[in-house]
ChimeraX commands (.cxc) that place a marker at each C-alpha (Angstrom):
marker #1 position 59.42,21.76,-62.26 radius 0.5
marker #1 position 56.81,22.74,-59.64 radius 0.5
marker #1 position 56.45,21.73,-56.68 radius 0.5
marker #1 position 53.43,21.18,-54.73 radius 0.5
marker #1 position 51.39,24.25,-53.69 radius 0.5
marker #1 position 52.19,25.34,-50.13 radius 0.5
marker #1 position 48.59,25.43,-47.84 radius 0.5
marker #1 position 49.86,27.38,-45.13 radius 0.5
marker #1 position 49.44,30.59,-47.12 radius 0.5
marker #1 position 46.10,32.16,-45.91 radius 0.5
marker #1 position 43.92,32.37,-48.50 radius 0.5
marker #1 position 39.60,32.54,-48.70 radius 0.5
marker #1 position 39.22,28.25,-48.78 radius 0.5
marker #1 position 41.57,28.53,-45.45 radius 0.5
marker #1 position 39.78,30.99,-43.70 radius 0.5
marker #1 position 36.08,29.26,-44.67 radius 0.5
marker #1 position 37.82,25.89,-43.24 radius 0.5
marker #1 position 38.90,27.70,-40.16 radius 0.5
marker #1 position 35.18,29.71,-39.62 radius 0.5
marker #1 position 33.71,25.85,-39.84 radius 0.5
marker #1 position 35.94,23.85,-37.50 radius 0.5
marker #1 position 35.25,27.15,-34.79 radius 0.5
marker #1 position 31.61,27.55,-35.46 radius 0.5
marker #1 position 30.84,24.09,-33.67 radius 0.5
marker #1 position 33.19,25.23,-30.57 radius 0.5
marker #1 position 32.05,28.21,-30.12 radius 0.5
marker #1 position 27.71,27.29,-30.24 radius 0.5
marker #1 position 28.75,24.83,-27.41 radius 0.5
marker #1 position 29.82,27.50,-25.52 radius 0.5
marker #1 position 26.75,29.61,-26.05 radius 0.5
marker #1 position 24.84,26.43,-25.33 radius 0.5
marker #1 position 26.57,25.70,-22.02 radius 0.5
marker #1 position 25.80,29.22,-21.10 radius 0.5
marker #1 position 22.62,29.46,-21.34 radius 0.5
marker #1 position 22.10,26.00,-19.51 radius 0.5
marker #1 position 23.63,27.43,-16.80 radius 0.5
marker #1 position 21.72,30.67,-17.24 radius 0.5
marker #1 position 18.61,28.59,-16.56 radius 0.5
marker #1 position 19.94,26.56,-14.21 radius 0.5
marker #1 position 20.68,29.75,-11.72 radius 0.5
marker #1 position 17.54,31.43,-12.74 radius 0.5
marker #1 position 15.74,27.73,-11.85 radius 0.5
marker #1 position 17.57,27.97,-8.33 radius 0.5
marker #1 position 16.96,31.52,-7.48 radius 0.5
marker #1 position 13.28,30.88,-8.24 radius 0.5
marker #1 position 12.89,28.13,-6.22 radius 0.5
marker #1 position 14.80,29.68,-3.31 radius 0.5
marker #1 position 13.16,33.19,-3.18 radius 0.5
marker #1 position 9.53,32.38,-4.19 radius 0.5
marker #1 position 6.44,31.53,-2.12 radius 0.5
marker #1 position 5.68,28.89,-4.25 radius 0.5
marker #1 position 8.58,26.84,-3.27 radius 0.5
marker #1 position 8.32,27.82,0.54 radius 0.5
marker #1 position 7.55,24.69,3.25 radius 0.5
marker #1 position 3.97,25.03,4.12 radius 0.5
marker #1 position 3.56,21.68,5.66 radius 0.5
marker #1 position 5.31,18.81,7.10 radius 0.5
marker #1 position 4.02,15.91,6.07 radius 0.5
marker #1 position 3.98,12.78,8.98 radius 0.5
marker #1 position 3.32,8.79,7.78 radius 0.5
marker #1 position 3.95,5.48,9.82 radius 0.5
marker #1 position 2.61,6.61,13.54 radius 0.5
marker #1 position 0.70,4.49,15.35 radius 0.5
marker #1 position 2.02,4.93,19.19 radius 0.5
marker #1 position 3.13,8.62,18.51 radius 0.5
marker #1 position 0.56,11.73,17.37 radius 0.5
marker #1 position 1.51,12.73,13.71 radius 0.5
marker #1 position 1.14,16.52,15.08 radius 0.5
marker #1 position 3.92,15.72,17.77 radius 0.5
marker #1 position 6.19,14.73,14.85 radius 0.5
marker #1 position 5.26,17.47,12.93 radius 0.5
marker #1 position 6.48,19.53,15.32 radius 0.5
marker #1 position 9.97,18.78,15.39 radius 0.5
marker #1 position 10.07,20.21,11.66 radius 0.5
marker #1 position 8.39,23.44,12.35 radius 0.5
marker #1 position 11.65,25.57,11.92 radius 0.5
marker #1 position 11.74,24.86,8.31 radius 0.5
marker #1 position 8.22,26.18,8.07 radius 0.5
marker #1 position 7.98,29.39,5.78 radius 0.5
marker #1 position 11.74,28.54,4.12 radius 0.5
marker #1 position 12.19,27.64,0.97 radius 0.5
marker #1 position 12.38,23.35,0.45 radius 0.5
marker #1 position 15.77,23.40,-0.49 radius 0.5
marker #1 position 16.34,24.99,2.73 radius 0.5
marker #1 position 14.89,22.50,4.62 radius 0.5
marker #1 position 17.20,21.05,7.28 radius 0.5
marker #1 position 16.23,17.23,6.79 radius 0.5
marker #1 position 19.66,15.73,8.91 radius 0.5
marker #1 position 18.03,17.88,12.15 radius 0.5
marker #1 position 14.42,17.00,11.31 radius 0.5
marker #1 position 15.69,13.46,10.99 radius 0.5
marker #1 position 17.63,13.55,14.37 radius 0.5
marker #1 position 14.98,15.23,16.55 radius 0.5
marker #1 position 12.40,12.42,15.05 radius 0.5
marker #1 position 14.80,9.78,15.71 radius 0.5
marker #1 position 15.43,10.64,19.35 radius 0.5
marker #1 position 12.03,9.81,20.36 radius 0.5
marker #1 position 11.42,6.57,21.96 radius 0.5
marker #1 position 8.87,4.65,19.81 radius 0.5
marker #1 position 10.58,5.67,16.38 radius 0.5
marker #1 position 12.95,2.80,15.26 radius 0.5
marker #1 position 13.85,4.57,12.25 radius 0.5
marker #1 position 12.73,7.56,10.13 radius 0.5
marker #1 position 13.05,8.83,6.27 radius 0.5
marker #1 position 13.15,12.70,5.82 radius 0.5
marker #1 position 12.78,13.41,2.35 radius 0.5
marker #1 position 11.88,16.94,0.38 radius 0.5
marker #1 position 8.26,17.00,-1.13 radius 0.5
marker #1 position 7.75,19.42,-4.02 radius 0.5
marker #1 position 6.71,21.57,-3.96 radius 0.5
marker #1 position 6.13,23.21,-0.78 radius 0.5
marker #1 position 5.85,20.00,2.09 radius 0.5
marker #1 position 8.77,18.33,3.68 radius 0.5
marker #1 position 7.83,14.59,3.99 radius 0.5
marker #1 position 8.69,12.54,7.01 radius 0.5
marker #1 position 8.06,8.67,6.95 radius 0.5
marker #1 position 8.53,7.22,10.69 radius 0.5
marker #1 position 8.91,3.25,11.10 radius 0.5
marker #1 position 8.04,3.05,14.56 radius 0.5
marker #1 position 9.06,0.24,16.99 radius 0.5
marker #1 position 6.44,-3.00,17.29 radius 0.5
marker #1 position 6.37,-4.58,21.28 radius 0.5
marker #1 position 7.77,-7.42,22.09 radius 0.5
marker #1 position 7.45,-7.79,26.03 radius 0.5
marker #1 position 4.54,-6.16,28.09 radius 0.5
marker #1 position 6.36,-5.55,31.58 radius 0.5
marker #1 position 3.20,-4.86,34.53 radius 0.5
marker #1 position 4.03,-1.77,36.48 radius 0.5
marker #1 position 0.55,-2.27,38.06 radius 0.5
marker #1 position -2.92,-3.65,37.73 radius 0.5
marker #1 position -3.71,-1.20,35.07 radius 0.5
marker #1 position -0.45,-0.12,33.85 radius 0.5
marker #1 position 2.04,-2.00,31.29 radius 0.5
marker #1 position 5.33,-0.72,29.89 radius 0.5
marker #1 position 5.53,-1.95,25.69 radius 0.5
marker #1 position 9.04,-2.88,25.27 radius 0.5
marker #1 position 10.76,-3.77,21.57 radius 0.5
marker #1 position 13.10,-6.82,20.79 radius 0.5
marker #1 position 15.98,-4.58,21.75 radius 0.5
marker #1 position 14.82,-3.93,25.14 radius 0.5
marker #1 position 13.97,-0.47,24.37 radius 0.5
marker #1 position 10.94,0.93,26.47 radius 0.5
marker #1 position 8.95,3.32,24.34 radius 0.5
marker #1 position 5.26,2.94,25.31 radius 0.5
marker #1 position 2.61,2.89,28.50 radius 0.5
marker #1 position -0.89,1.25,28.30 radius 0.5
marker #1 position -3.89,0.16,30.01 radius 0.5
marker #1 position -3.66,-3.29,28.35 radius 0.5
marker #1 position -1.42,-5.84,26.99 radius 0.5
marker #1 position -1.88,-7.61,23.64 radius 0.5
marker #1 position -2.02,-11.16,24.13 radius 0.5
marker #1 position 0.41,-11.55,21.07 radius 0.5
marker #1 position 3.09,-10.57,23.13 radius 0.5
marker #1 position 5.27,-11.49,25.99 radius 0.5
marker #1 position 3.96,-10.71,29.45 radius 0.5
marker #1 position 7.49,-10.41,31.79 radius 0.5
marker #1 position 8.01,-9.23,35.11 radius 0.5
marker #1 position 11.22,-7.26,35.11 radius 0.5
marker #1 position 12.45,-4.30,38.08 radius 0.5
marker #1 position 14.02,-2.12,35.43 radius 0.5
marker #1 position 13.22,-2.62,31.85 radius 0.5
marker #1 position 16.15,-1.33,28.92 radius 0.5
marker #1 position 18.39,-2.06,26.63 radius 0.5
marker #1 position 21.28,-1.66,29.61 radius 0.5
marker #1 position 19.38,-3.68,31.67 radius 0.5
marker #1 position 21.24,-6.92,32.29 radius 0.5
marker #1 position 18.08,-8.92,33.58 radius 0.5
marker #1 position 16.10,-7.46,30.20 radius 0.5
marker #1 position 19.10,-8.56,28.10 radius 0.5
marker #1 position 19.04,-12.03,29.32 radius 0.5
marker #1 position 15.24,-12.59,28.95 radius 0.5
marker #1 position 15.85,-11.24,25.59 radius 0.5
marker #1 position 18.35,-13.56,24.92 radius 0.5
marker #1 position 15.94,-16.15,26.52 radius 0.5
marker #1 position 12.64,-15.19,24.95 radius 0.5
marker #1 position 14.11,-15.73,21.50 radius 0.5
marker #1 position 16.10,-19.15,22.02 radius 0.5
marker #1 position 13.10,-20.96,23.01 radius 0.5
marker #1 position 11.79,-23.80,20.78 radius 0.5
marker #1 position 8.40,-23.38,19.97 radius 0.5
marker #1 position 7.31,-26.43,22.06 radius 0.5
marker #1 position 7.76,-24.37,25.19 radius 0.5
marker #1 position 7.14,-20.86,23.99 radius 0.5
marker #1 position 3.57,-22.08,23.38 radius 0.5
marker #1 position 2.99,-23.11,26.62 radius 0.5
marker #1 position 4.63,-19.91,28.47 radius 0.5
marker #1 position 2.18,-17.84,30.41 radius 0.5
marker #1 position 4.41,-15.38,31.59 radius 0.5
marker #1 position 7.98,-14.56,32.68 radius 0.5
marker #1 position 9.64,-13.34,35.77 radius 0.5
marker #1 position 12.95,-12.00,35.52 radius 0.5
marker #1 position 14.00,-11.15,39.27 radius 0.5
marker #1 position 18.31,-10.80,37.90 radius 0.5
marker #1 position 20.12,-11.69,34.90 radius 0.5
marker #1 position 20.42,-15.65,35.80 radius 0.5
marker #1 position 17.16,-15.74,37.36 radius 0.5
marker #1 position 14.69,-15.72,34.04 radius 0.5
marker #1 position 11.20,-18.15,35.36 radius 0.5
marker #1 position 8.71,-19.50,33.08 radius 0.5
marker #1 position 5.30,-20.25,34.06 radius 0.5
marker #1 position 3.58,-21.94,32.20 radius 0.5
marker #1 position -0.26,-22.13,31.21 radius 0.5
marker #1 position -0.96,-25.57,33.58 radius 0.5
marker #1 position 0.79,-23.85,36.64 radius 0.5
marker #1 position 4.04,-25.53,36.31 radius 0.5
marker #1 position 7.78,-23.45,36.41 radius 0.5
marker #1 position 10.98,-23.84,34.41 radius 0.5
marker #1 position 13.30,-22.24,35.80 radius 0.5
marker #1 position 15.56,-21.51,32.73 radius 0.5
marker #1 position 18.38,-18.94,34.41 radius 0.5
marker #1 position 20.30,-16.79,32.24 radius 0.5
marker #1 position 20.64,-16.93,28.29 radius 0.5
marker #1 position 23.32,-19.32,28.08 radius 0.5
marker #1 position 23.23,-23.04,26.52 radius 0.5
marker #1 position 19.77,-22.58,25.52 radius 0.5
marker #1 position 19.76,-25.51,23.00 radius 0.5
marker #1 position 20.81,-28.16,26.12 radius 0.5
marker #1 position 18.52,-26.41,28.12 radius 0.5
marker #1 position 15.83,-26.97,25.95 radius 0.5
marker #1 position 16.25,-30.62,25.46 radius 0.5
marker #1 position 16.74,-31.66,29.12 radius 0.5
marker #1 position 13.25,-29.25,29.90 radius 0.5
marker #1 position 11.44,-31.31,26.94 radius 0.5
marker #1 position 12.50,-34.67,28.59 radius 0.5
marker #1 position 11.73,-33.36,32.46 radius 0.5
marker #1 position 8.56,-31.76,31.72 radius 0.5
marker #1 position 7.33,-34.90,29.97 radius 0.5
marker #1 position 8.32,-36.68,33.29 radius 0.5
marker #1 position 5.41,-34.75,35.14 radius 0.5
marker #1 position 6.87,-32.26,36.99 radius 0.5
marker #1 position 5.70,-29.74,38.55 radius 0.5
marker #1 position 8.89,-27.62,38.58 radius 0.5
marker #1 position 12.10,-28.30,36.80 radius 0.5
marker #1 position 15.46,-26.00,36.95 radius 0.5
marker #1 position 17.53,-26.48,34.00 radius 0.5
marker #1 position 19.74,-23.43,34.86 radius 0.5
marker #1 position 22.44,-25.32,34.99 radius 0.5
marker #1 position 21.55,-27.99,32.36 radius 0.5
marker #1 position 24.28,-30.74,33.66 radius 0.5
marker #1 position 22.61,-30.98,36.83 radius 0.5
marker #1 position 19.26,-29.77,36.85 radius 0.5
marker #1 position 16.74,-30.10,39.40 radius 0.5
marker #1 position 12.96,-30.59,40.09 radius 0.5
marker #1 position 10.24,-30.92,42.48 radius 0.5
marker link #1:1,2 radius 0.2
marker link #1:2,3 radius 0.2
marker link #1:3,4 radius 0.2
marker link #1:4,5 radius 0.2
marker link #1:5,6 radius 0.2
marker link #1:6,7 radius 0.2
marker link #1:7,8 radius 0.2
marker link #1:8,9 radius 0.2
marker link #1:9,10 radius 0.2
marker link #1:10,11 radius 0.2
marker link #1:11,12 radius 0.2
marker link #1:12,13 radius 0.2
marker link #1:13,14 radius 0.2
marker link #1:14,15 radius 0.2
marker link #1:15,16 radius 0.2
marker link #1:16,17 radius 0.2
marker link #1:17,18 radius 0.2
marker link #1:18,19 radius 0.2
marker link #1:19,20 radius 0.2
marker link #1:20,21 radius 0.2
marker link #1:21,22 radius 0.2
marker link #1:22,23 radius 0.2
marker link #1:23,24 radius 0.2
marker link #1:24,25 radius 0.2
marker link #1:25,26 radius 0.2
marker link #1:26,27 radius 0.2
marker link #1:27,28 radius 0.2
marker link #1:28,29 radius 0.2
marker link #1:29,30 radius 0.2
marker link #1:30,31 radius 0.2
marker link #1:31,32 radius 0.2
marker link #1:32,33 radius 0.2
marker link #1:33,34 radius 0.2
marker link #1:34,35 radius 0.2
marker link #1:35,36 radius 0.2
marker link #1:36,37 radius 0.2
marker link #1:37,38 radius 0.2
marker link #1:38,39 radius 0.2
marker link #1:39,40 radius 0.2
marker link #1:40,41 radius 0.2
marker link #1:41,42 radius 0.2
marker link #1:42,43 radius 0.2
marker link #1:43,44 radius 0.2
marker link #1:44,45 radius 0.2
marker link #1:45,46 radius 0.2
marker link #1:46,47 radius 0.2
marker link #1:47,48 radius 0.2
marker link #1:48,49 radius 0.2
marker link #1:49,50 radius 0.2
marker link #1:50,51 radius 0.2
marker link #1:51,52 radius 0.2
marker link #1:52,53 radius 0.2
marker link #1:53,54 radius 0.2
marker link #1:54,55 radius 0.2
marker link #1:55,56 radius 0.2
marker link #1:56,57 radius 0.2
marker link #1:57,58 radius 0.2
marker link #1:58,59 radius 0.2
marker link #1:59,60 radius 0.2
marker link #1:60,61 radius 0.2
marker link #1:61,62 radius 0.2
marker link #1:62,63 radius 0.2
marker link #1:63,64 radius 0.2
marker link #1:64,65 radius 0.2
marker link #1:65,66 radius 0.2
marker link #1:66,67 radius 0.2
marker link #1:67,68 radius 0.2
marker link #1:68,69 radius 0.2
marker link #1:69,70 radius 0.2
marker link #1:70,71 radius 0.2
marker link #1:71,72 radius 0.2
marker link #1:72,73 radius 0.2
marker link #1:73,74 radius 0.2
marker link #1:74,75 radius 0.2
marker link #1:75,76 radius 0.2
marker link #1:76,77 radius 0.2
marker link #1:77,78 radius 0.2
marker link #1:78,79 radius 0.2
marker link #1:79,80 radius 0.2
marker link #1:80,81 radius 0.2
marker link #1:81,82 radius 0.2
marker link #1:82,83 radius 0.2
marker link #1:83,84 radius 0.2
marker link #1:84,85 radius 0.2
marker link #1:85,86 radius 0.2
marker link #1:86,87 radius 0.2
marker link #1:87,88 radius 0.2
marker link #1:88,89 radius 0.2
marker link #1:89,90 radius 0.2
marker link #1:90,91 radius 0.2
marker link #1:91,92 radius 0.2
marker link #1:92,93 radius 0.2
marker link #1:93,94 radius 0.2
marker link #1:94,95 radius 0.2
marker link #1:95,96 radius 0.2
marker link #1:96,97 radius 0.2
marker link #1:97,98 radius 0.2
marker link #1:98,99 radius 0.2
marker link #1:99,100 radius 0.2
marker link #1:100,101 radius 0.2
marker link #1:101,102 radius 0.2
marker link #1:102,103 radius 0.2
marker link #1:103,104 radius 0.2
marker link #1:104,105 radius 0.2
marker link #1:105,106 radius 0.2
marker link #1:106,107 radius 0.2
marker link #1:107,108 radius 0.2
marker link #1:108,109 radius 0.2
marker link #1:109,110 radius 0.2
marker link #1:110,111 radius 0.2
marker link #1:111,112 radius 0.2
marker link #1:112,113 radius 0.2
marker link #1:113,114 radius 0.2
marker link #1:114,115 radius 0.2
marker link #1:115,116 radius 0.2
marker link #1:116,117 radius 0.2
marker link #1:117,118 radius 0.2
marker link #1:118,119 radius 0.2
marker link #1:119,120 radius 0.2
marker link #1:120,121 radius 0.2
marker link #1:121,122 radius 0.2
marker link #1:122,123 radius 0.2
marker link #1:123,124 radius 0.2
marker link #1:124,125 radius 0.2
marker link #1:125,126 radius 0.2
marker link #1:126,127 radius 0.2
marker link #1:127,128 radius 0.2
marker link #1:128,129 radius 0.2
marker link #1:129,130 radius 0.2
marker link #1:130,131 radius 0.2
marker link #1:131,132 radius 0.2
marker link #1:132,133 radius 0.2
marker link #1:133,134 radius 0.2
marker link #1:134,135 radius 0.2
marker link #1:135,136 radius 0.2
marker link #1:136,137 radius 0.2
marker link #1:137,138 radius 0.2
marker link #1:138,139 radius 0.2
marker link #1:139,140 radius 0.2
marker link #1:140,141 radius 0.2
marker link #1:141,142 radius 0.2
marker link #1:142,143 radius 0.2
marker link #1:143,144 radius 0.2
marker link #1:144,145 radius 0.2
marker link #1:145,146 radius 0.2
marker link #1:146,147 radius 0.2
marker link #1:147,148 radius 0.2
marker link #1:148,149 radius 0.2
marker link #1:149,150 radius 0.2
marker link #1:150,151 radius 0.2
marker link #1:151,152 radius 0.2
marker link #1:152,153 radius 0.2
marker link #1:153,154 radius 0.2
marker link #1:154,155 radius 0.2
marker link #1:155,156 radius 0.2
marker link #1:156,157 radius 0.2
marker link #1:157,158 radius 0.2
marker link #1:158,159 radius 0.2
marker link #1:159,160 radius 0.2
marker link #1:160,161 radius 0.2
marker link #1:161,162 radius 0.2
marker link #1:162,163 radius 0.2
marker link #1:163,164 radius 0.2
marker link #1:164,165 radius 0.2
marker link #1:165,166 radius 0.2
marker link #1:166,167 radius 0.2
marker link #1:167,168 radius 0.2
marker link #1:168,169 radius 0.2
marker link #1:169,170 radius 0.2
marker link #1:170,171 radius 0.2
marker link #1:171,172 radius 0.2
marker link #1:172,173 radius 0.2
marker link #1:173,174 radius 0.2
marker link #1:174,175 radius 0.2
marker link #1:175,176 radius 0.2
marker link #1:176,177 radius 0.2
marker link #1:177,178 radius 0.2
marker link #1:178,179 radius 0.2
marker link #1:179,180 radius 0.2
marker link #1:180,181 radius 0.2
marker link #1:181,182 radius 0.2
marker link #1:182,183 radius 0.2
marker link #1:183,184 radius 0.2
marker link #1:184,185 radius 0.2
marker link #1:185,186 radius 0.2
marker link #1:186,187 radius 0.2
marker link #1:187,188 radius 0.2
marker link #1:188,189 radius 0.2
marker link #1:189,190 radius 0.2
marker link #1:190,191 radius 0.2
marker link #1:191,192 radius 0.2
marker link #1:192,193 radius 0.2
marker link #1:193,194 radius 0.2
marker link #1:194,195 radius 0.2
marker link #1:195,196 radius 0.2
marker link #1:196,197 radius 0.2
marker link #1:197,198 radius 0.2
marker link #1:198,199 radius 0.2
marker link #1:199,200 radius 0.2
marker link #1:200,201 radius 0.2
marker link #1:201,202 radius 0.2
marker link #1:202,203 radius 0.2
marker link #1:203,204 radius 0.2
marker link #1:204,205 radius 0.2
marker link #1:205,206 radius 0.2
marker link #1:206,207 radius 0.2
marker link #1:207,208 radius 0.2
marker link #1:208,209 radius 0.2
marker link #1:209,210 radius 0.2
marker link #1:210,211 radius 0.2
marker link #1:211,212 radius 0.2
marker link #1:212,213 radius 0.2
marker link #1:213,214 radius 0.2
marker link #1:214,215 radius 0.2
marker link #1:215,216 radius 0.2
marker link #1:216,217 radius 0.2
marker link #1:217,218 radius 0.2
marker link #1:218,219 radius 0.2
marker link #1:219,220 radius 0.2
marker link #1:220,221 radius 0.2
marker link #1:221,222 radius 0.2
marker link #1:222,223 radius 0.2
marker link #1:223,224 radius 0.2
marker link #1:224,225 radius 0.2
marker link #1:225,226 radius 0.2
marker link #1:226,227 radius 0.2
marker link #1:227,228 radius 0.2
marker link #1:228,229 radius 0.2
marker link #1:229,230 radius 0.2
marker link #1:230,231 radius 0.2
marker link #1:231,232 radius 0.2
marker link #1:232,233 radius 0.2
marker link #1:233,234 radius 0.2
marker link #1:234,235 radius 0.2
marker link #1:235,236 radius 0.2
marker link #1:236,237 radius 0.2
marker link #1:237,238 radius 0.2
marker link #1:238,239 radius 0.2
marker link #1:239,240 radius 0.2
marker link #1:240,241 radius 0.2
marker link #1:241,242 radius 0.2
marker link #1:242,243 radius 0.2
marker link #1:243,244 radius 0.2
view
């Protein structure tokens, strides 16, 4: 009897069978290859050649600041190739100046590095003078000097505006507790110390608000004293406040 036919002998329908289940393998490899080939030859171009070189930096978002001072910060990368392009120290030289609240470095093919600035927006207008005002933002951060001060902002009288700056951090804390009954009525704020923070308002009369603290009872016994009539109410210390 015979048995069955053994198909581990080598034989031509083996070695075609082989040649097929290689062939796929093996044009993979050659495939993979090349993409790499073209990958390197993509990155050496774009590394070595003028056409991929940083010609210009590229400066959106300023209002308070000069898009040529930003610029500036990025002129090292000028004449490297994009890739190249430090954007973390672009970024952190942008981000150290005073108006910029945040900033967005980004590569622009081919040959620009982009930098998108969000810059800080005033929030208090602090006199230093007759002619001079200091623009400070919500976080007490002083980043601007002008002639004028918008009327959409706070006018406040403060020694030493900044974000460290306990008597800034309590008018802050103030400015932004305030019902809208008063705040529409404030002409401007003096902020002598931290538990000191003065409202006058646009018919001459004071509130006397002190520090940041218990705002909401503040609010409510200033609403009930100031429709008593007068002329200046301290609600510092809301359990026993005072007027005249």
């Amino acid at each position: 009897m015979r048995g069955p036919e053994n198909t581990s002998e080598p034989g031509p329908w083996r070695l075609v069978h082989v040649m097929r289940r290689r062939l796929p393998n093996r044009r993979l490899r050659w495939i993979t290859i090349g993409m790499l080939a073209v990958l390197v030859l993509a990155f050496v171009i774009v590394w070595t050649t003028p056409l991929f070189e940083v010609k210009r930096i590229e400066v959106t978002g300023t209002s308070v600041l000069e898009p040529e001072e930003v610029a500036a910060l990025g002129r090292d990368s000028l004449g490297r190739s994009v890739l190249g392009a430090d954007l973390d120290a672009i970024a952190n030289a942008v981000a150290a100046l005073a108006p910029v609240k945040s900033v967005d470095v980004t590569r622009s093919w081919p040959d620009a590095v982009s930098v998108a600035v969000t810059e800080r927006e005033p929030y208090m207008a602090v006199p230093v003078d007759d002619e001079t005002f200091l623009m400070v933002d919500s976080e007490g951060v002083v980043f601007d000097e002008t002639a004028s001060a918008p009327g959409t902002i706070w006018r406040v009288e403060l020694e030493d505006p900044g974000p460290d700056d306990l008597a800034t951090i309590e008018t802050l804390t103030v400015l932004q507790a305030l019902p809208s009954g008063i705040a529409d009525e404030v002409e401007h704020v003096a902020s002598p110390s931290p538990a000191g923070v003065t409202l006058y308002l646009d018919d001459g009369r004071t509130l006397r608000w002190g520090d940041g603290s218990e705002s909401e009872q503040k609010a409510e016994v200033a609403d009930r004293l100031l429709a008593g009539g007068y002329e200046h109410v301290d609600v510092s210390a809301p359990d026993a406040p005072t007027v005249s």
